[in-house]
C-alpha positions as CSV (number, residue, x, y, z in Angstrom):
1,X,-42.0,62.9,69.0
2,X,-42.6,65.4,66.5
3,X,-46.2,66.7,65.9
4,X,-48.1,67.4,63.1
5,X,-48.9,70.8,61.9
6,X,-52.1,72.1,61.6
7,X,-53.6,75.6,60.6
8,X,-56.4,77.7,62.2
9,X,-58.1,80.5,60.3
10,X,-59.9,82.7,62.7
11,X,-62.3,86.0,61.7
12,X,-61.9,87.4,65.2
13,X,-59.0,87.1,67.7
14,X,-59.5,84.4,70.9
15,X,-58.1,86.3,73.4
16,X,-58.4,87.9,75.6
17,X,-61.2,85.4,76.7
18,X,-64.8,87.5,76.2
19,X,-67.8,86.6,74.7
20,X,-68.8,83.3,73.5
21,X,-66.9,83.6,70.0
22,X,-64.0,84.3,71.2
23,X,-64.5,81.6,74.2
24,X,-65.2,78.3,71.2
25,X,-62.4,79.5,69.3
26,X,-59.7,80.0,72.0
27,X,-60.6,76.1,73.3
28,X,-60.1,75.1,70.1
29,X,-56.8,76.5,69.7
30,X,-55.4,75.1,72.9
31,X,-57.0,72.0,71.9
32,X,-54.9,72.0,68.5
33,X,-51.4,73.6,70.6
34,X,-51.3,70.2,72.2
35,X,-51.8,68.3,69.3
36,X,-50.6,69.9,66.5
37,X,-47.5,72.1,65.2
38,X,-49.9,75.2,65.2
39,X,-50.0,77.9,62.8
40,X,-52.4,80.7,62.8
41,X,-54.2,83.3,60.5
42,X,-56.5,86.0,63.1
43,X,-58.1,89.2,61.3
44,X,-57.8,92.4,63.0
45,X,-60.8,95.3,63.2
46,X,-58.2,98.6,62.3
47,X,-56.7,100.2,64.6
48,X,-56.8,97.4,67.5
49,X,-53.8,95.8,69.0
50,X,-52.1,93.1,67.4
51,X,-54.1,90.3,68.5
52,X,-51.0,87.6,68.2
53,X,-49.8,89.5,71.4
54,X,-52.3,88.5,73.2
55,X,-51.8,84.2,72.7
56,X,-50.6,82.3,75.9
57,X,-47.0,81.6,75.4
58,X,-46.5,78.5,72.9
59,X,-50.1,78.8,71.4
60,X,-48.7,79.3,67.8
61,X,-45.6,78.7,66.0
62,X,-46.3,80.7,63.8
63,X,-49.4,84.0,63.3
64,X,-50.2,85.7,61.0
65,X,-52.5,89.0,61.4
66,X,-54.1,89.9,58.2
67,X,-56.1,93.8,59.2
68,X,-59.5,94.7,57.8
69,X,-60.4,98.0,56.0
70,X,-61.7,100.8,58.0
71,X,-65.4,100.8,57.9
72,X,-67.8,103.2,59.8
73,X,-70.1,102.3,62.4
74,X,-72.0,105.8,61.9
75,X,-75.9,104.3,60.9
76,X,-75.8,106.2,57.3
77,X,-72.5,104.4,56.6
78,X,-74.0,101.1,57.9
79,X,-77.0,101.3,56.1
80,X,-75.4,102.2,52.7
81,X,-73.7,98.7,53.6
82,X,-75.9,96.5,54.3
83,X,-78.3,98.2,51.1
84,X,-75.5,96.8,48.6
85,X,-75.3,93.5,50.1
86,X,-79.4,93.5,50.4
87,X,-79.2,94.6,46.5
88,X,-76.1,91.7,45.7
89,X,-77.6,88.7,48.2
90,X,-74.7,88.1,50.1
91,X,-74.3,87.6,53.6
92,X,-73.0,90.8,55.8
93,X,-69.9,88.8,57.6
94,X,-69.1,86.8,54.7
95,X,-69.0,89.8,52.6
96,X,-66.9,91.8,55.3
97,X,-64.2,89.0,55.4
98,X,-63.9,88.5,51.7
99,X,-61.3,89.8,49.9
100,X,-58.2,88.4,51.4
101,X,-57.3,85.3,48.7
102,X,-53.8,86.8,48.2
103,X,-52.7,87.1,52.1
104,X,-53.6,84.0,52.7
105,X,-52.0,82.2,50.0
106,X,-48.7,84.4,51.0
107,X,-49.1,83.0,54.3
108,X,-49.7,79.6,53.2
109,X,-47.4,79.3,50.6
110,X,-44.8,76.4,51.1
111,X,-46.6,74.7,53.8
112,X,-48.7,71.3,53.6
113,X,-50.7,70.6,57.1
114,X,-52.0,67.5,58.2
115,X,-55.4,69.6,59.5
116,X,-56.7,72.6,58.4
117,X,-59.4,74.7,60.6
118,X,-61.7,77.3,59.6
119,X,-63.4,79.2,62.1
120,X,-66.8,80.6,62.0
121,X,-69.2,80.0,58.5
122,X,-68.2,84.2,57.6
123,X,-64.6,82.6,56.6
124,X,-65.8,79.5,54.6
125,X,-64.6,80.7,51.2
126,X,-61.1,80.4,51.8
127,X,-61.7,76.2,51.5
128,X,-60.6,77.5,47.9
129,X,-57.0,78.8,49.0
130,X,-56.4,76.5,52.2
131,X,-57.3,72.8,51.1
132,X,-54.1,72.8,48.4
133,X,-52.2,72.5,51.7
134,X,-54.3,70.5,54.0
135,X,-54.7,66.9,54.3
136,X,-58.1,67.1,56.0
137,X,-60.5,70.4,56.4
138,X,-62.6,71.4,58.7
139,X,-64.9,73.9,59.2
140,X,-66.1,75.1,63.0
141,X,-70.2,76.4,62.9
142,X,-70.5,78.3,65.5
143,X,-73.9,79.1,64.4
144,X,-75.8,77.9,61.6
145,X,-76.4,81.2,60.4
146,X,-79.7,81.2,57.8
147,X,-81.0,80.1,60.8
148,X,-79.7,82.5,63.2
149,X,-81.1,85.2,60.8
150,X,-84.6,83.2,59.7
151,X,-85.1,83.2,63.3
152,X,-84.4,87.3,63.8
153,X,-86.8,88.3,61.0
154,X,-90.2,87.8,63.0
155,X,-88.8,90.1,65.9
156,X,-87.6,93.1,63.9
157,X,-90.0,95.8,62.2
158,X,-90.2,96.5,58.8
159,X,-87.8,96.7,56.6
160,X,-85.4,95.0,59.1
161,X,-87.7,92.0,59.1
162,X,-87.6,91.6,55.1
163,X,-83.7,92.6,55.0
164,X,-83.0,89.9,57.3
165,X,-85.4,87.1,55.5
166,X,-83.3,88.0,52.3
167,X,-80.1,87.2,54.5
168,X,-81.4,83.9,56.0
169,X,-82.1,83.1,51.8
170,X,-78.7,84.3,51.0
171,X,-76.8,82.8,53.5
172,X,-78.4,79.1,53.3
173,X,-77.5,79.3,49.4
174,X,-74.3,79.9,50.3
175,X,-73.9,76.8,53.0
176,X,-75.2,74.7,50.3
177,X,-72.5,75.7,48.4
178,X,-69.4,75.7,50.7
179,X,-70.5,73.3,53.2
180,X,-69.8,70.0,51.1
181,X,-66.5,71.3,50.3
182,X,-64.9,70.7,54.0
183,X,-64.0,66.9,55.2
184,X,-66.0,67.7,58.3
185,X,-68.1,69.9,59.9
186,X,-68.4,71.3,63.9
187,X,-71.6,72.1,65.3
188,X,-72.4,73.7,68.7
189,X,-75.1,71.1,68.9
190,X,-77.0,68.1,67.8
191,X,-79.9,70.3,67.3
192,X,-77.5,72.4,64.7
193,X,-76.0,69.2,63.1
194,X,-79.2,67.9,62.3
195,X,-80.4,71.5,60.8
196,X,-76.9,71.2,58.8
197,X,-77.9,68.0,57.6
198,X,-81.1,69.3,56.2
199,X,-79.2,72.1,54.5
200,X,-76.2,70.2,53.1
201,X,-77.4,66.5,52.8
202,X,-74.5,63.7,53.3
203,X,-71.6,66.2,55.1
204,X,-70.1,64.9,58.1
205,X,-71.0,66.6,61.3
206,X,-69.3,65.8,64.8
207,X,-71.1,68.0,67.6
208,X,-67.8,70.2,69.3
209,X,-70.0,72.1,72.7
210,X,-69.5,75.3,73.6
211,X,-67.2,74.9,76.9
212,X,-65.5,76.7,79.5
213,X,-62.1,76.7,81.1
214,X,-62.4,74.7,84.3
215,X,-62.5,77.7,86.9
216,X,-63.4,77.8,90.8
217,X,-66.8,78.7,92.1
218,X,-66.8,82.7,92.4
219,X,-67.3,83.3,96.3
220,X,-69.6,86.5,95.9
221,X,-72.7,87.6,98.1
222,X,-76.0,87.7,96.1
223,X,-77.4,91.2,95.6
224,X,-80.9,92.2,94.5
225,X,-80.2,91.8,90.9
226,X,-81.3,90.0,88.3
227,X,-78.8,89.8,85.6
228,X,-78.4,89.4,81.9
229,X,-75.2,88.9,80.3
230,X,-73.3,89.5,76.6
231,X,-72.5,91.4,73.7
232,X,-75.4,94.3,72.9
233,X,-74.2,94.9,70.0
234,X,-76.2,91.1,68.7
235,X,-79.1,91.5,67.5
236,X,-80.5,88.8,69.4
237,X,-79.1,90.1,72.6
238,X,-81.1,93.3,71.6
239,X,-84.6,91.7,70.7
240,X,-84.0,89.8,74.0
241,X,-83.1,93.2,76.1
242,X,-86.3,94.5,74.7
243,X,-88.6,92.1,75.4
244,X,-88.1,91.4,78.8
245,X,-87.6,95.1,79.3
246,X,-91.1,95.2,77.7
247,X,-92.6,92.3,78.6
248,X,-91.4,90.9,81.9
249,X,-88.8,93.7,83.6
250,X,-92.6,95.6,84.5
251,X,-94.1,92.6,86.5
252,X,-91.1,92.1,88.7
253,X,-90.0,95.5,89.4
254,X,-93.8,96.1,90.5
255,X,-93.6,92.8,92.4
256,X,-90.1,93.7,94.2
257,X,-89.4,97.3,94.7
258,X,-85.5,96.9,95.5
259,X,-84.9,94.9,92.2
260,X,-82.5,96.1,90.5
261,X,-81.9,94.5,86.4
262,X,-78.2,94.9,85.7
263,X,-76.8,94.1,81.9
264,X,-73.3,93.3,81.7
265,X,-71.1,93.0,78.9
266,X,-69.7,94.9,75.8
267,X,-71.2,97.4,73.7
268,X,-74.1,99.0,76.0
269,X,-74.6,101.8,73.4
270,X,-76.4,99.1,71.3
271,X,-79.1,98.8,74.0
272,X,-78.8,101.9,76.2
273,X,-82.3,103.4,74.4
274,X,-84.1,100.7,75.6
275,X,-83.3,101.1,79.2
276,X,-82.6,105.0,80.0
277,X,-85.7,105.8,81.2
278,X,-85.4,103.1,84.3
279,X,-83.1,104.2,86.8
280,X,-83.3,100.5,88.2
281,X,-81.5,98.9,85.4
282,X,-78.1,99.2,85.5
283,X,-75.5,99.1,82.3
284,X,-72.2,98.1,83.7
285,X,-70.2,97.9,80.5
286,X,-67.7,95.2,79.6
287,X,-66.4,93.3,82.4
288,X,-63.0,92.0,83.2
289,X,-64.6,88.6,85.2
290,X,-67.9,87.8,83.9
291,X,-68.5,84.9,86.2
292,X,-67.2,87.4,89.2
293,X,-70.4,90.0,88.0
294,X,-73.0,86.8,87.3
295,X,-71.9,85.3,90.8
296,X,-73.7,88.4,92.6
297,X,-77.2,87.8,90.8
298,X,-79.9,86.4,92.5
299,X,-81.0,85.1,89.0
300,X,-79.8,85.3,85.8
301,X,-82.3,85.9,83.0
302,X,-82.3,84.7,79.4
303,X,-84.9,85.7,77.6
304,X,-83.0,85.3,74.0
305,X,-86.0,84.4,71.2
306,X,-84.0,83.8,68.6
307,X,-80.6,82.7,67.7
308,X,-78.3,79.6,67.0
309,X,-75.6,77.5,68.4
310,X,-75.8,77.5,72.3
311,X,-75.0,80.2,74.7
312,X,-71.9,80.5,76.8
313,X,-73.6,83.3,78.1
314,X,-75.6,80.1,80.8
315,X,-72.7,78.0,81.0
316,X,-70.8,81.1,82.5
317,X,-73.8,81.5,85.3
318,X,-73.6,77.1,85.9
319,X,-69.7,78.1,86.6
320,X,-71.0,80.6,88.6
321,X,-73.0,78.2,90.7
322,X,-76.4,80.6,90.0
323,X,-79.9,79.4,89.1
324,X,-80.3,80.3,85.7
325,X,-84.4,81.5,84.5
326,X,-84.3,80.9,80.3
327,X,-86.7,80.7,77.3
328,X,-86.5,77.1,75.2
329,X,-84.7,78.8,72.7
330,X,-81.8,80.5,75.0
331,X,-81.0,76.8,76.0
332,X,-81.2,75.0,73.0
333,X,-78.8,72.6,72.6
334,X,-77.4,72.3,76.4
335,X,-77.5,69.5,77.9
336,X,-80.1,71.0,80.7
337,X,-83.1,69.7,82.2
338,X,-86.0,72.1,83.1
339,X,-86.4,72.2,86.3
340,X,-83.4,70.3,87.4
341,X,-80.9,72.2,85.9
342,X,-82.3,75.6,84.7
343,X,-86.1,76.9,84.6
344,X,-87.2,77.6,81.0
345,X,-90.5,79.7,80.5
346,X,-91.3,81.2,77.2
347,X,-93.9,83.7,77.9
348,X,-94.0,87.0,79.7
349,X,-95.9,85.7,82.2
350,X,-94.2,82.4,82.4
351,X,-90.8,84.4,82.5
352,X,-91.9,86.7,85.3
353,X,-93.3,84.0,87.7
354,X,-89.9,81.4,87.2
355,X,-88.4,85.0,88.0
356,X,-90.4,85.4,91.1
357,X,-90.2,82.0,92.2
358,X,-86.8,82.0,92.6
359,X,-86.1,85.3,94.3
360,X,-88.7,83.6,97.2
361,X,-86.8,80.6,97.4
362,X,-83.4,81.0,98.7
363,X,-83.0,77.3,98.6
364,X,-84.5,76.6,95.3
365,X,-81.7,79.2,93.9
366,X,-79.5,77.0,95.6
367,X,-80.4,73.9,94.1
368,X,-80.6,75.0,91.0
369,X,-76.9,77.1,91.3
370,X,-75.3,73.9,92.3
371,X,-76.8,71.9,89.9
372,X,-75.8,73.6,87.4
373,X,-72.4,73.7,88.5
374,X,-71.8,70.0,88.7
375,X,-73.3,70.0,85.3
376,X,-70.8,72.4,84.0
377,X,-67.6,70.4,86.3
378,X,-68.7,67.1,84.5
379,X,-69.9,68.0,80.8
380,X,-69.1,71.7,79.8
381,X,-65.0,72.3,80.5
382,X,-62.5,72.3,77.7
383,X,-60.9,69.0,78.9
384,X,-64.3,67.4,78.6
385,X,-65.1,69.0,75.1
386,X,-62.1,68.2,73.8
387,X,-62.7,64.7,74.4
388,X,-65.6,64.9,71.6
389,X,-62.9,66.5,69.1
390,X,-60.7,63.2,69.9
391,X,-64.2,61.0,69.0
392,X,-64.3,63.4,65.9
393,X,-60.2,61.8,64.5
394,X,-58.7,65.7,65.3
């Protein structure tokens, strides 16, 4: 039987299989392979391999790479940026992927799909160029991002504080714009479906989770770590580093002298002024197995206060089978249960005795490792979120 084709429009490239972008947009894809006829449309930072190379044999039938100017990540440069798009209102991601009409219709040209798939809110504007050849459009929110930057504001100094309220305003004019033009919507959660409907009264939202491949329980030995995983180069990530490094890190390495905090994952330059001065926190850097580097924490901290969508960045340590400490807003939007599942605390003090609790209970760690686990094996794999894009008519 022949399949249908669809298309799938993607800012950043799925694979290889780091970070929680990268992680929602790769399940989708495989999702679509077995469906759908797929086509594809990945952007490309300069100078990075072709990311086409890197799809599992069969993915696409057809990619297109479409590669983004050169800009500098020197501060000046980045500041002179962000100051014209501060000055013009418009979001910084959807401003860095606009531009590209005329690629895209190249790529397009010829081609009617029964489904059409835009990845991430940054790429919404192309609903212009892509539903002439799509039967049905969709648009996958991994974050809703005026509130992902609503949410930053309060945690950043001035000016940062009243640039990023000026990019929450800008970018929830421009939902209210784009978001009624797609036939349906993806959310990461019911929590972000019901701020979409706020935003953009009467679109249709299906909730897609944030998932995982089904893997096998690392076997590692715990260590004396406590560990904090993802990209440092987020700003959440980075008010999150420096709060507990602030806030909580202090209490516990007073309380247990062979503690050792250990941040893994990409872009350590974004936090490593934070954490220089304490030789007991250690920055490893990306990681080829995240779930291998989680498996050897005695707890892994999230102490994210702002943000959107739901974080990977837990369901990794659940696959890991280890007890996971959190703040409310880190698991937003999981299907968790404190104290069952996860411990949430959402003050320094909170934070640092669900911490210390746990490194004095072996079994507790235990309990809440493997309970997380079976959580993850029944509700968070691809096979299981794709049965919610079936529920959705995909």
């Amino acid at each position: 039987m022949t399949k249908p084709d669809a298309l799938l429009l993607t800012p950043e490239a799925p694979y290889p299989l780091v970070g929680g972008g990268p992680m929602r947009t790769a399940s989708l894809a495989e999702y679509l392979s077995r469906e759908y006829a797929l086509d594809v449309i990945v952007f490309c930072e300069p100078g990075r391999p072709d990311p086409a190379s890197a799809f599992p044999p069969g993915l696409a039938r057809r990619a297109g790479v479409i590669e983004l100017p050169y800009h500098s990540k020197r501060w000046p440069a980045r500041v002179a940026r962000n100051l014209i798009r501060f000055l013009r209102g418009r979001p910084p991601l959807n401003d860095r992927f606009s531009g590209f009409a005329k690629p895209i219709q190249d790529f397009l040209a010829g081609h009617r799909y029964k489904l059409a798939v835009v990845e991430h809110f940054w790429c919404a504007a192309y609903a212009d160029e892509i539903a002439p050849h799509a039967e049905t459009l969709v648009l996958d929110l991994h974050n809703v991002e005026s509130v992902r930057y609503a949410r930053s504001a309060p945690f950043h100094p001035w000016p940062m504080s009243v640039g990023l309220r000026r990019v929450a305003h800008a970018c929830q004019r421009t939902e209210r714009h784009w978001l009624p033009r797609f036939s349906l919507l993806l959310t990461a959660s019911a929590e972000d479906a019901r701020r979409v409907a706020q935003i953009a009264p009467g679109c249709r939202c299906a909730v897609y989770p944030n998932a995982l491949p089904l893997v096998s329980q690392p076997q590692r030995a715990e260590e004396d770590v406590v560990v904090f995983s993802g990209n440092f180069d987020y700003p959440p990530n980075i008010a999150a580093v420096r709060f507990f490094r602030d806030r909580v890190w202090p209490r516990l390495s007073r309380r247990w002298p062979q503690l050792r905090w250990r941040l893994v994952g990409r872009n350590p330059g974004g936090v490593r002024r934070h954490v220089r001065s304490d030789p007991r926190i250690e920055l490893t850097g990306p990681v080829e197995d995240a779930l291998t580097e989680l498996a050897a924490a005695k707890v892994v901290v999230v102490p994210l206060l702002s943000g959107s969508g739901t974080r990977v960045k837990i369901i990794e340590a659940w696959a890991a089978g280890r007890a996971v400490v959190s703040t409310s807003i880190g698991a937003e939007g999981l299907p968790a249960v404190n104290g069952q599942h996860l411990m949430l605390a959402d003050t320094p003090e909170a934070f640092a005795q669900a911490v210390t609790a746990l490194l004095e209970s072996p079994d507790e760690r235990r309990r809440l490792g493997q309970a997380g686990r079976l959580l993850y094996e029944r509700e968070l794999t691809w096979p299981a979120a794709w049965e919610s894009l079936q529920r959705a008519g995909i």
